[in-house]
Steps between C-alpha positions, in 0.01 A plus 500: 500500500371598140765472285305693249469805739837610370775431265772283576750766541227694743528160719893510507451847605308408782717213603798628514396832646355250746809284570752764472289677852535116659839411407582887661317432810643204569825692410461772740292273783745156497784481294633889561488379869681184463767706350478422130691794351295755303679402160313173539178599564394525092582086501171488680311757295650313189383149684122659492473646165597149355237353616253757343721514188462087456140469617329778392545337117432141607190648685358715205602353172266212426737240359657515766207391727585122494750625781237509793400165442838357679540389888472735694843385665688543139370866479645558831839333386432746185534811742773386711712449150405819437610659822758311543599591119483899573664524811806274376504730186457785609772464799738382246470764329513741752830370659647450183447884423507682837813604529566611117396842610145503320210705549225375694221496258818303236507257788147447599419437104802263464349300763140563421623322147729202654207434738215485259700291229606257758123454682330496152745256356435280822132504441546477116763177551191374773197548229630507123161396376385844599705679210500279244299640175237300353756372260652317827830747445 
């Protein structure tokens, strides 16, 4: 993929237009069967975009390219943090709130923001050295 071919906020676009039609077909196609109630079904929508939300700028920004060059298996530990991160969050959040009598879309953003800040601050606690300025803040 050329990075170049558009701007970093035309790639988060993409992936999270992308993730948010996966994370609803497995919705409607595995979980919705199982019998995971429909109030539930943004934690996996939330799970996606994280992904795309965290990657996206490791993937794009070049000082942030140092990333790729770990195991293979760490990487893969990276994403399950991250997962693991958003669906905690975001479920939290969501029980937490459910019953206070909140609109959906108050709900869904409340747990769209607990399940970010918890997968991002997983990642950030697994790879500090990829925020740090030049000044080593």
């Amino acid at each position: 993929m050329d990075k170049e071919r558009l701007p970093r906020w035309g790639w988060l676009l993409v992936g999270l237009f992308a993730m948010t039609i996966v994370a609803n077909l497995v919705n409607v196609f595995v979980l919705g069967p199982a019998g995971l109630a429909e109030e539930y079904h943004v934690v996996t929508i939330i799970t996606a975009m994280s992904l795309v939300l965290i990657y996206v700028g490791v993937w794009y920004d070049e000082h942030r390219q140092q990333y790729w060059e770990h195991r293979r298996e760490r990487i893969f530990g990276d994403v399950v943090f991250i997962v693991v991160g958003a669906v905690v969050g975001s479920s939290l959040a969501l029980v937490a709130i459910l019953d206070f009598g909140l609109s959906r879309l108050v709900q869904d953003v409340v747990a769209m923001v607990a399940g970010f800040l918890l997968s991002w601050g997983l990642f950030w606690w697994r790879n500090p050295e990829l925020y740090r300025n030049e000044d080593g803040l």
